[in-house]
PAVO-208786 format. One record per atom (N, C-alpha, C, CB): x, y, z; atom name. Coordinates in nm, 3 decimals, decimal comma. Glycine has a CB too. Layout:
<kolvos>
+---------+---------+---------+----+
!      px !      py !      pz !  a !
+---------+---------+---------+----+
!       X !       Y !       Z ! CA !
...
+---------+---------+---------+----+
</kolvos>
This chain:
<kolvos>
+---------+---------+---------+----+
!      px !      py !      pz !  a !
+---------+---------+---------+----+
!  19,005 !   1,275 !  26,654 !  N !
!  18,867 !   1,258 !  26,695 ! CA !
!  18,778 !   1,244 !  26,570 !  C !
!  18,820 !   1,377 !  26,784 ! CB !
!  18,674 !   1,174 !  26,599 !  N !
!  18,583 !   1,164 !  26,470 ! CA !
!  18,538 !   1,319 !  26,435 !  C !
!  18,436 !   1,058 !  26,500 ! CB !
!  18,395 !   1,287 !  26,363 !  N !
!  18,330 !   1,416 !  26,350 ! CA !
!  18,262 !   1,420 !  26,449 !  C !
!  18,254 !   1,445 !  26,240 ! CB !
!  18,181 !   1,343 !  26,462 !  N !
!  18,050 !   1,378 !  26,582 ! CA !
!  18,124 !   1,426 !  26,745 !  C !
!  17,936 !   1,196 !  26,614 ! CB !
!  18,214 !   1,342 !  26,740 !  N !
!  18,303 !   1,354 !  26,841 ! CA !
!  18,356 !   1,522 !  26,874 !  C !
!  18,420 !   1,257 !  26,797 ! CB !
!  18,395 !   1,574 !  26,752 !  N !
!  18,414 !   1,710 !  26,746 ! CA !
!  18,275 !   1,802 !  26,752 !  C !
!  18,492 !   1,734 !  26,618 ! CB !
!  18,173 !   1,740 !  26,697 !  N !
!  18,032 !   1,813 !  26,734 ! CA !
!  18,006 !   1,844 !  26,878 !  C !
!  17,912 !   1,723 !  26,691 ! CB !
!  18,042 !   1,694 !  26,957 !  N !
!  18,002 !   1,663 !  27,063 ! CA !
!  18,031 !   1,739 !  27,149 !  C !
!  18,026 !   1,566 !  27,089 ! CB !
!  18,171 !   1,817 !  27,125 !  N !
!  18,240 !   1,883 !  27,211 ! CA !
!  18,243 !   2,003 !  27,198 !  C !
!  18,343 !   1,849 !  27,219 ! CB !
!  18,199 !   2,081 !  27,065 !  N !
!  18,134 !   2,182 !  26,981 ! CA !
!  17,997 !   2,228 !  27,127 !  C !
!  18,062 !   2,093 !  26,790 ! CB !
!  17,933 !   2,154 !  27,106 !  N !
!  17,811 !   2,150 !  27,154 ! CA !
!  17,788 !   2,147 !  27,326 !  C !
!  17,758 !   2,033 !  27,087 ! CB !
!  17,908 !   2,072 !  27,385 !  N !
!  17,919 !   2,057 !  27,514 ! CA !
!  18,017 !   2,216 !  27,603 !  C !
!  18,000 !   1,894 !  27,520 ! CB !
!  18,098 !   2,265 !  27,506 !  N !
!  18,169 !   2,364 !  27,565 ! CA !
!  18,092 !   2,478 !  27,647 !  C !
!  18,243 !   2,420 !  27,461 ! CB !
!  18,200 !   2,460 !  27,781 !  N !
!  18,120 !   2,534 !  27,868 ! CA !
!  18,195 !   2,677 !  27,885 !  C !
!  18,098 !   2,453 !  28,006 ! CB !
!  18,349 !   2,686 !  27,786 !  N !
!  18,427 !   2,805 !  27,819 ! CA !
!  18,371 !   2,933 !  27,765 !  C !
!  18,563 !   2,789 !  27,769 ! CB !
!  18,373 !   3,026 !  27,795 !  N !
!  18,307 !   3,093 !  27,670 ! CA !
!  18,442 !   3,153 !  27,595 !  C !
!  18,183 !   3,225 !  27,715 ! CB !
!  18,356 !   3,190 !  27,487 !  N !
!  18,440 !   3,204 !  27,337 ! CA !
!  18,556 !   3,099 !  27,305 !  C !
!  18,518 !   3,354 !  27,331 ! CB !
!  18,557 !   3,012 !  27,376 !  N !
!  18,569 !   2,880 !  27,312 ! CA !
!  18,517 !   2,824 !  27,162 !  C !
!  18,509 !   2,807 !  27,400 ! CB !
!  18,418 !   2,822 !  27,112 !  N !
!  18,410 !   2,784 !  26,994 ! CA !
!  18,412 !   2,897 !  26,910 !  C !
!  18,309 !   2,706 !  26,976 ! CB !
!  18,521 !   2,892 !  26,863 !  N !
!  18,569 !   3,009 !  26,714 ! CA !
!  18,458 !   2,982 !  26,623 !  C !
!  18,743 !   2,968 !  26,611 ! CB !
!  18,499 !   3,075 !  26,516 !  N !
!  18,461 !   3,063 !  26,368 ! CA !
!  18,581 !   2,952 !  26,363 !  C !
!  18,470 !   3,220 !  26,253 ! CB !
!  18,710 !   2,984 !  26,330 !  N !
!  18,762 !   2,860 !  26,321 ! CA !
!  18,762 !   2,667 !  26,381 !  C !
!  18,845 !   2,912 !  26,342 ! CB !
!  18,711 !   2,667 !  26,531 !  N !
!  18,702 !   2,596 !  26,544 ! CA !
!  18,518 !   2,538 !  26,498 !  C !
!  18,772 !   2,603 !  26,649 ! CB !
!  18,460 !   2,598 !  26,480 !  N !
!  18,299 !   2,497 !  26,426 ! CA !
!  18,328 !   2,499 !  26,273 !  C !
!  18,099 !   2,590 !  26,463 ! CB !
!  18,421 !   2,626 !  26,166 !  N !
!  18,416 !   2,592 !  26,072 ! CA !
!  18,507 !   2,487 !  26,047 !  C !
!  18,418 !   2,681 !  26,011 ! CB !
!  18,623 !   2,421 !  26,093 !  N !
!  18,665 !   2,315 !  26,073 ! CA !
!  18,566 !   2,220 !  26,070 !  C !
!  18,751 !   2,295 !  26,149 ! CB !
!  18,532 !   2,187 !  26,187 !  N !
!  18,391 !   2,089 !  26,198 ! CA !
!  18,321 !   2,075 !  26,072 !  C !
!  18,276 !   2,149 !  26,300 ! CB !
!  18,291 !   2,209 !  26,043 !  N !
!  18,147 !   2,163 !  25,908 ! CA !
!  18,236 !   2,151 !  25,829 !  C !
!  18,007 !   2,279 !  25,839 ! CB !
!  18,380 !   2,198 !  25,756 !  N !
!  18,463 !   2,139 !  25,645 ! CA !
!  18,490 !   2,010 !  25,684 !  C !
!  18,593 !   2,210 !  25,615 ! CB !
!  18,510 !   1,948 !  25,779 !  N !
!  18,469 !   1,797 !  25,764 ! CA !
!  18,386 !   1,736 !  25,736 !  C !
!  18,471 !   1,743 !  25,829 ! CB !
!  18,279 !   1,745 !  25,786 !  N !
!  18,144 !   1,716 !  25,745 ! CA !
!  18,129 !   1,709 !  25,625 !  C !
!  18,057 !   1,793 !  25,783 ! CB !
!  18,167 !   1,827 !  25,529 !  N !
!  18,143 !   1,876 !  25,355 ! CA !
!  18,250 !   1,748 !  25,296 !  C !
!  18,216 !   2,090 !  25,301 ! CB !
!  18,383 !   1,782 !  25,361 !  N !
!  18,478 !   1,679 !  25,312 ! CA !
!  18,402 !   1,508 !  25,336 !  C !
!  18,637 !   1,704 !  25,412 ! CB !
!  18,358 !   1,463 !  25,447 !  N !
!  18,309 !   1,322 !  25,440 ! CA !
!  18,187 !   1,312 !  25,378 !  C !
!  18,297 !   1,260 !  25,567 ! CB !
!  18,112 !   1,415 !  25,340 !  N !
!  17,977 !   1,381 !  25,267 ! CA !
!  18,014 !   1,380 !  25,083 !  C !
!  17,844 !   1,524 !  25,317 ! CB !
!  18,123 !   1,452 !  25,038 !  N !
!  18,148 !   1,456 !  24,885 ! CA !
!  18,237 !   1,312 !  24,846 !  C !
!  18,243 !   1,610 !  24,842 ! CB !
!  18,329 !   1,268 !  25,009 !  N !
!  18,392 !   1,169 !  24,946 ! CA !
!  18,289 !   1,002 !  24,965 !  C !
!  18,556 !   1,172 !  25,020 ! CB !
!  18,128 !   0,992 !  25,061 !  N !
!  18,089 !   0,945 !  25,033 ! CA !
!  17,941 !   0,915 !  24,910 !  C !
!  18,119 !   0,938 !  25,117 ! CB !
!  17,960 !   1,073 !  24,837 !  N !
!  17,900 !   1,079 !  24,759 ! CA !
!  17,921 !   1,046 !  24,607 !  C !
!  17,875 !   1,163 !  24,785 ! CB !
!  18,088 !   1,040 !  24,621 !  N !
!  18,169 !   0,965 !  24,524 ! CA !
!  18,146 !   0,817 !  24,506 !  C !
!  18,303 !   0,981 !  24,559 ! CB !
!  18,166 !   0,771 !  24,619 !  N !
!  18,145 !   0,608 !  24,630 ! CA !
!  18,040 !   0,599 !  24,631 !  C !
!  18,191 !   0,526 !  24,735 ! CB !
!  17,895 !   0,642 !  24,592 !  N !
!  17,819 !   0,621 !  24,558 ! CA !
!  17,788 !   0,657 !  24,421 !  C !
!  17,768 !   0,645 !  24,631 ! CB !
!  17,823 !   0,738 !  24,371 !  N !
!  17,828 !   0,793 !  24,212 ! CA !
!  17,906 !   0,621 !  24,140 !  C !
!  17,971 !   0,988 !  24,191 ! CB !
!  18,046 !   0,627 !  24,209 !  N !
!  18,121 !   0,519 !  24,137 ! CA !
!  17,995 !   0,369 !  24,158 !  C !
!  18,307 !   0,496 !  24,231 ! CB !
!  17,929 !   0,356 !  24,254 !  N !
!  17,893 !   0,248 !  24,290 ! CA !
!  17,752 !   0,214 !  24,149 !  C !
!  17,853 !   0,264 !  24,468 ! CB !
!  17,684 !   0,330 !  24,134 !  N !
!  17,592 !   0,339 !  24,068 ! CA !
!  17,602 !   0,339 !  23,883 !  C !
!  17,544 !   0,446 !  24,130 ! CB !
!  17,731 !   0,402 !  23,918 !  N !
!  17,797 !   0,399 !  23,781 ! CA !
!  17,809 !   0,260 !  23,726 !  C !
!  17,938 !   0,461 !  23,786 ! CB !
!  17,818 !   0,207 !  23,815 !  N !
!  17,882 !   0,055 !  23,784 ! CA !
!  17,754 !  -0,057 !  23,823 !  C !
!  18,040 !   0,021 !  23,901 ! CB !
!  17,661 !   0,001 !  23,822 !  N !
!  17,544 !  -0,110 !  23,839 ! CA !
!  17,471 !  -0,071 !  23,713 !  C !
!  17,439 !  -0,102 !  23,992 ! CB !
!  17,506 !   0,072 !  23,662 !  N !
!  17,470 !   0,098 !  23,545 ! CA !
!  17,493 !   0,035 !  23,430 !  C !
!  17,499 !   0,185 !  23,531 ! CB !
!  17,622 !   0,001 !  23,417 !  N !
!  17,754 !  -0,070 !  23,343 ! CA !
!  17,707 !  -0,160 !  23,338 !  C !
!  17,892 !  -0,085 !  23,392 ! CB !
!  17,672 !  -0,267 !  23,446 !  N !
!  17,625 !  -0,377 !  23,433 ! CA !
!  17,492 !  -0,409 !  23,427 !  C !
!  17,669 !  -0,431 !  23,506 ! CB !
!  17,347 !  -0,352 !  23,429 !  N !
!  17,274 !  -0,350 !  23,369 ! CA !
!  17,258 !  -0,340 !  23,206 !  C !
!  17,238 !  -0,291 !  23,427 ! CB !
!  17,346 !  -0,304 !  23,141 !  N !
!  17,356 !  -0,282 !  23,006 ! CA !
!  17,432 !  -0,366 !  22,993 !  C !
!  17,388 !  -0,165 !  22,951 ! CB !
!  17,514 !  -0,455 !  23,016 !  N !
!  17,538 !  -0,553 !  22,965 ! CA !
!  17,473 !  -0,697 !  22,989 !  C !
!  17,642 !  -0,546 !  22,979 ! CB !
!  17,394 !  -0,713 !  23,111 !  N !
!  17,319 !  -0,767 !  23,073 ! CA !
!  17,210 !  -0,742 !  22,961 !  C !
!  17,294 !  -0,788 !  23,157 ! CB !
!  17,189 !  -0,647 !  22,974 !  N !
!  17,043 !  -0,625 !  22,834 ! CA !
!  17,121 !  -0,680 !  22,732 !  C !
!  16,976 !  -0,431 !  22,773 ! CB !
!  17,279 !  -0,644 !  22,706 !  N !
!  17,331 !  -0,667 !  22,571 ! CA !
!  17,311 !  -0,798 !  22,545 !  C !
!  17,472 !  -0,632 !  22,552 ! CB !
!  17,347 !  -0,872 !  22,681 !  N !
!  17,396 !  -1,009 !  22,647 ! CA !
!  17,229 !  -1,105 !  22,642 !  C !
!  17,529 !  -1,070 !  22,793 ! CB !
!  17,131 !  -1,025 !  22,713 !  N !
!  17,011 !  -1,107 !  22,682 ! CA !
!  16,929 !  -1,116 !  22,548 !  C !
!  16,924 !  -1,070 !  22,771 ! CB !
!  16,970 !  -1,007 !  22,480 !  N !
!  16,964 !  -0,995 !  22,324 ! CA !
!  17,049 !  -1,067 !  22,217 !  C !
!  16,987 !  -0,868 !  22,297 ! CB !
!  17,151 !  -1,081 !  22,275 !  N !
!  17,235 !  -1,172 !  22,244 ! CA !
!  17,187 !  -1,285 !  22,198 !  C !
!  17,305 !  -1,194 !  22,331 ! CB !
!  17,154 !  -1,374 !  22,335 !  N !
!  17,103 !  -1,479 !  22,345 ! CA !
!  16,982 !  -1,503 !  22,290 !  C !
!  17,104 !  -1,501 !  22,447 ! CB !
!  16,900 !  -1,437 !  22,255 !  N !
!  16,728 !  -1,417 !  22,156 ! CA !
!  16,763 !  -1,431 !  22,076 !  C !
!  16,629 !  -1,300 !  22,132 ! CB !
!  16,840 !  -1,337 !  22,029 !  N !
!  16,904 !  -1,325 !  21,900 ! CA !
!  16,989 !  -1,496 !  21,834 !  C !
!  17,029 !  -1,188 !  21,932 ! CB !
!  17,046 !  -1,544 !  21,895 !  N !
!  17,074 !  -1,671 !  21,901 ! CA !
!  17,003 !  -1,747 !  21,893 !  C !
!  17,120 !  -1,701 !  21,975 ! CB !
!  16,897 !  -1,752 !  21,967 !  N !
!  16,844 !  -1,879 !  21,999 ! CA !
!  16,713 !  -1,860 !  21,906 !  C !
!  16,818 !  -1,907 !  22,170 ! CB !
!  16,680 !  -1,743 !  21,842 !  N !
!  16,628 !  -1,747 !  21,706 ! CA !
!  16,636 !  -1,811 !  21,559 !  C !
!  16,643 !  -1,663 !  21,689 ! CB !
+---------+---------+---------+----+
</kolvos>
């Protein structure tokens, strides 16, 4: 099941003591787990627009520099 999916059902249970500590803390360790691994791919993503902002600057100096 997804996450929300597991929220959904978190949230809908009508048994009682049905939702453990174990079963909602799984839930939010997913949650933690899908928010750090899309906080990665954004670190990497930014990293790399970084990367390439500086090489353009390099290479537009370059070219001044040249065409001087």
């Amino acid at each position: 099941m997804s996450i929300k999916t597991d929220a959904l059902v978190i949230r809908n249970e009508t048994v009682p003591l049905a939702n453990s500590a174990f079963r909602i803390g799984s839930n939010l360790v997913s949650i933690a787990d899908d928010l750090i691994a899309k906080q990665t791919v954004i670190d990497a993503n930014s990293a790399a627009a970084t990367a390439n902002a500086a090489a353009a600057a390099t290479n537009a100096a370059a070219a001044a520099t040249n065409a001087a």
